[in-house]
N, C-alpha and C positions, 0 to 999 in steps of 0.2 A: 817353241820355235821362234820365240818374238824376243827372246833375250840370250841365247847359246848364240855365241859369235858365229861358228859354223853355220848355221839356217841364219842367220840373220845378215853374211856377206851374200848369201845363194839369192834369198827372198825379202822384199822388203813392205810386202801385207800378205795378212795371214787372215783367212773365216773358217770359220765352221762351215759344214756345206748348206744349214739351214739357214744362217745368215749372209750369206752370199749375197749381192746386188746382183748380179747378171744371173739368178739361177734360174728366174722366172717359172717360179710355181714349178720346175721340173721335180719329179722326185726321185729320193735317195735311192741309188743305186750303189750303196758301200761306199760310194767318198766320205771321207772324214772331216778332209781339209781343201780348202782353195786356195794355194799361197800365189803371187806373183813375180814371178822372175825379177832380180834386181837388175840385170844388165843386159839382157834378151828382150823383158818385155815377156808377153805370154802368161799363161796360166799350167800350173801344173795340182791338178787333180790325185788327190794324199789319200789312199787308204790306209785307215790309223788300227790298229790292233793291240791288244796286249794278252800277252801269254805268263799265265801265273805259273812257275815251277815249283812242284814242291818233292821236296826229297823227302826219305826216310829211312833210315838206318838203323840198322839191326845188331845187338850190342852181341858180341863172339865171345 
């Protein structure tokens, strides 16, 4: 997110949610990520996932 042009016109700082300054000892509730709005201002709260697909095919 800190170098795709895409997220980086949106947001212009990016944490982990362990690393966060303002998380104040809360804990993880599935955020991933805390980016900050580049033109709003604000915080937006990233739940980050990844889905491995695996196929398999069957030779006819």
């Amino acid at each position: 997110m800190t170098t795709d042009p895409t997220w980086t016109a949106r947001f212009d700082e990016v944490w982990l949610w362990q690393d966060w300054p303002d998380r104040d000892g809360k804990p993880d509730t599935g955020i991933g990520l805390v980016a900050r709005k580049r033109h709003r201002g604000g915080w937006c709260a990233i739940q980050v996932a990844l889905k491995i697909l695996r196929y398999s095919f069957q030779a006819r």
